[in-house]
Structure formats: C-alpha cells, structure tokens
C-alpha positions as CSV (number, residue, x, y, z in Angstrom):
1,X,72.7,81.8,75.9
2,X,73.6,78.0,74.9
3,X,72.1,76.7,72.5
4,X,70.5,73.4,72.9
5,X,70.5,70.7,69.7
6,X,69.0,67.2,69.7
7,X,71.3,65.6,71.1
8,X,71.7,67.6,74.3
9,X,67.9,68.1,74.8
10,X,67.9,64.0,74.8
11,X,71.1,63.9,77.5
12,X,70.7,67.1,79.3
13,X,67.0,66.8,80.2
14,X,64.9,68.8,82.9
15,X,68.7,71.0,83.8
16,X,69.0,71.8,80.2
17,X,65.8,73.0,79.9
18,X,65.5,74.6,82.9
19,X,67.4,77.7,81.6
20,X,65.9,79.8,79.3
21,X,67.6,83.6,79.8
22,X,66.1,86.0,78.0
23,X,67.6,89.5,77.3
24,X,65.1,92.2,77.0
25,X,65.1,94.8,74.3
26,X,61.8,96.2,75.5
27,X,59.9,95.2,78.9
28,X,56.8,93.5,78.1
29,X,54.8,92.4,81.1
30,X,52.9,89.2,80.6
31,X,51.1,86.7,82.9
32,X,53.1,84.2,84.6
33,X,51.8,81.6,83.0
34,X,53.0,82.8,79.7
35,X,56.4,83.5,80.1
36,X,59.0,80.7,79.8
37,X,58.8,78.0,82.3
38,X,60.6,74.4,82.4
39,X,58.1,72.1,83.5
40,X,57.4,68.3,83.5
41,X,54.5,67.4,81.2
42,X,54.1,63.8,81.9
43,X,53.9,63.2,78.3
44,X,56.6,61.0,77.1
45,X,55.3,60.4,73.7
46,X,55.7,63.5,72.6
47,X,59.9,63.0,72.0
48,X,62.6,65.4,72.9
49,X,63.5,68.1,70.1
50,X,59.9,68.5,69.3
51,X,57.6,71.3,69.6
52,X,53.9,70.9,70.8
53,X,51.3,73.7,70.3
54,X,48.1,73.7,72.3
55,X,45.6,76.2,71.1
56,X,43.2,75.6,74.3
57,X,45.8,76.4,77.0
58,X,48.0,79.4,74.6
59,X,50.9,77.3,75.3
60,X,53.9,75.5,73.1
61,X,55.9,73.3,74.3
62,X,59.4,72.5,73.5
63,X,60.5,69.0,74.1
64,X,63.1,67.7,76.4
65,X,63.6,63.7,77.5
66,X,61.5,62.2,80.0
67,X,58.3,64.6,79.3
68,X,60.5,67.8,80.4
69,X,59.7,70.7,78.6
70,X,60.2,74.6,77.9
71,X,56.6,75.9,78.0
72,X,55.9,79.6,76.2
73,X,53.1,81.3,76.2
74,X,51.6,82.0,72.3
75,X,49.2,83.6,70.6
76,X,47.0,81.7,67.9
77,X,45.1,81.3,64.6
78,X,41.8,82.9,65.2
79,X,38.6,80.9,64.9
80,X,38.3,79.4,61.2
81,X,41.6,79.9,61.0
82,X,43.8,77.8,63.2
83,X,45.2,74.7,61.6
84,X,45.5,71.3,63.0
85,X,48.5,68.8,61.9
86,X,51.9,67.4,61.8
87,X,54.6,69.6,60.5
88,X,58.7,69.7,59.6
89,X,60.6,73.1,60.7
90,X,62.1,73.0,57.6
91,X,63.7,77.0,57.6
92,X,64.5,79.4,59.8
93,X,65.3,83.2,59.5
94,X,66.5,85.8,61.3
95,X,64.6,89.4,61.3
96,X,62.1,87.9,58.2
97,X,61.2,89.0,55.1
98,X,57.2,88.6,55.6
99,X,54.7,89.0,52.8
100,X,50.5,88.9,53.3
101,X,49.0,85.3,51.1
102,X,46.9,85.9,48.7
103,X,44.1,84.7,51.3
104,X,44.7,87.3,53.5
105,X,44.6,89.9,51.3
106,X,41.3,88.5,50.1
107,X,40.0,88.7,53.5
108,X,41.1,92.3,54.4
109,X,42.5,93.8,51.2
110,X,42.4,97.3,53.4
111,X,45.1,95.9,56.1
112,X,47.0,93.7,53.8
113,X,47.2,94.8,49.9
114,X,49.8,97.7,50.5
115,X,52.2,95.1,51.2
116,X,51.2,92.6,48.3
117,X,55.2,93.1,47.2
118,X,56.2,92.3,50.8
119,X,57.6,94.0,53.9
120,X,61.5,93.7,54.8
121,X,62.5,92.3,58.1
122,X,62.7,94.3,61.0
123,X,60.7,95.6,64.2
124,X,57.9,96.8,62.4
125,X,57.4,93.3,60.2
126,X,54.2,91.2,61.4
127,X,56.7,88.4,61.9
128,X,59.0,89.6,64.2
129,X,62.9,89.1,65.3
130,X,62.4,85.2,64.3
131,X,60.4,82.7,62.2
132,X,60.3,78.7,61.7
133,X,58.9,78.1,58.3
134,X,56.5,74.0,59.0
135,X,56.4,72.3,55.6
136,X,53.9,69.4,55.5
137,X,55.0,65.7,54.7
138,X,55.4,66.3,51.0
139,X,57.7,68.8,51.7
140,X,55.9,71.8,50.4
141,X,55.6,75.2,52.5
142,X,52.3,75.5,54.4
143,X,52.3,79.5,54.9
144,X,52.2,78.5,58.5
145,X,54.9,80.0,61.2
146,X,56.1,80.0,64.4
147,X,57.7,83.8,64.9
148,X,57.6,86.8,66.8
149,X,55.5,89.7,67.1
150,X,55.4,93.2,67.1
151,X,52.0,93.1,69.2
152,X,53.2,91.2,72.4
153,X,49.8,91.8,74.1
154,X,48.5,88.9,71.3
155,X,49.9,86.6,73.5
156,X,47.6,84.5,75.3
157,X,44.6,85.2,72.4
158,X,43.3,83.4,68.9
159,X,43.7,86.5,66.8
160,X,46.6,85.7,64.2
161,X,46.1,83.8,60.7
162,X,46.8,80.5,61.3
163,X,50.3,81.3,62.9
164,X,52.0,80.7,66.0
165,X,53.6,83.9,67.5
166,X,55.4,84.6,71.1
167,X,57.3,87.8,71.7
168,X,60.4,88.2,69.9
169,X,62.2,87.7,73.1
170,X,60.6,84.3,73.5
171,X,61.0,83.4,70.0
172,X,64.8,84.1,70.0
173,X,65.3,82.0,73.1
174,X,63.0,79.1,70.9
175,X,64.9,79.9,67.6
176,X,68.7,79.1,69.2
177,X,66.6,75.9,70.6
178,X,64.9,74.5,67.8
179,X,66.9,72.7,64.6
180,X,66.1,72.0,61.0
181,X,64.2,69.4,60.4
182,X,62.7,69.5,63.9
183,X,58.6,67.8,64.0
184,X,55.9,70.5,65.2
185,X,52.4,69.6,66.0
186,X,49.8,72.0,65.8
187,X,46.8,70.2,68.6
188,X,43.6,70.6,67.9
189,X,41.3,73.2,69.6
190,X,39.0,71.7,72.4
191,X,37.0,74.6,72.8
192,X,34.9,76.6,70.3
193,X,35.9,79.9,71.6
C-alpha cells in the first residue's frame, strides 16, 4: 500500500485518494456505505491532511485537496459521551497497549477494573491493530482515540467512550495515511439519538 504524506495528499488529490487497498485478515461484511470510499465533499475548508469526524452520518473523513476525500465508516462515543473539538494527532502506535481511565472504571467497574494495570496490544485489546492518540491545543493527552476494534459490528453505532474506532483493516489503511501532528475535528452531534 503507499503511503500518502501531506505533501502528496495536497498534489496527488482525488487519484491519490482514490486507492485505499485493504488486505483482509478476517472478512467482515459491512454496509457499503461504511467501507472506504474516495468521494468529493465539496468542503474545501476543511484542508488536505486533515481528518473530519461526523457523529450524525458514522463517517470520517480524511482530507485530500480540492474537498476530495477517503470516507470510512466509524463507530462513536455513545450519548453523554461523545466529545466535540479540535484536536493534534500527536502519536501513533502499532498493536497498542490500552488501559481503561479512571472514568470508565467508575462507570462499569465490572467490565473495566480487571484491567486497571492495562491490557498488552494485540487482537484481543479494545483498541485494536492501530491507534492515533488527539492532544488538545495545550498539548496534553485527551484519552480520546481514533483506533481499531475488536467488535467490527460497532461500526455504524454510538456505543464506544468518547473514541473513534473503524475496523482494524480500515484503521491500518488510515494509520499509513495520517502523520504526526496531523488536525482532527471531532463535529458535533445533530441529532439526540
């Protein structure tokens, strides 16, 4: 797969982007509309190299010039949950270390305290094959992610923590896409629901 840095997303455009090839590990059959599509948002303030997440429609959107875009389907913070905002991908990882916050545990100590020392990376790990750490403007970690999954039929629903998540197919294809330092925008939610 080639990988696709600033610059190229700004020269390359809508044929750059128009290539996402995915190798599957492990068939996972989602709608159309979820799996990763170049399309043309029309939106050409939102710059190439960044990432869009709109809760409404289950969708992020990778930037490309001219309001092209890689679109994947994602699954979302669940109501009370979801955070809006401006974010810097400020680290990535491979196969993450993951560990429950302390709000999580809080709010379902029978799911989350057995792992209160953390879970190694791997297929089993709530974060999946990938992760993009967002830290806010004052550089400090948010506890917010974009990453995998280990529950592909999420996609598509507000169930997470305040995450992002696609399946780790996706999120591998986004990973070799996305750079440090790259601006994410969590949209707010429309609907209620």
């Amino acid at each position: 797969m080639k990988q696709f840095n600033r610059r190229t997303l700004l020269v390359a455009g809508t044929a750059a982007l128009a290539m996402p090839r995915l190798a599957l590990a492990h068939k996972v059959t989602l709608p159309d509309r979820f799996n990763p599509t170049a399309v043309q948002t029309g939106r050409t303030d939102w710059l190439p190299g960044e990432i869009h997440v709109v809760p409404d429609e289950f969708h992020l959107f990778l930037m490309g010039q001219d309001g092209a875009a890689i679109r994947y389907g994602v699954g979302v913070g669940r109501k009370g949950l979801y955070e809006t905002g401006v974010f810097t991908v400020a680290r990535k990882a491979k196969w993450p270390w993951w560990r429950p916050t302390q709000s999580m545990i809080r709010r379902d100590p029978g799911k989350y305290a057995k792992y209160k020392n953390g879970l190694k990376g791997g297929p089993n790990n709530p974060l999946g094959a990938r992760a993009l750490y967002l830290y806010d403007d004052q550089g400090r970690d948010t506890y917010l992610r974009i990453h995998g999954t280990n529950a592909p039929s999420t996609i598509g629903s507000a169930v997470s923590n305040g995450c992002a998540r696609l399946t780790n197919e996706h999120v591998k294809d986004l990973y070799d896409r996305v750079e440090i330092g790259a601006r994410v925008t969590l949209h707010p939610k429309v609907t209620t629901a």
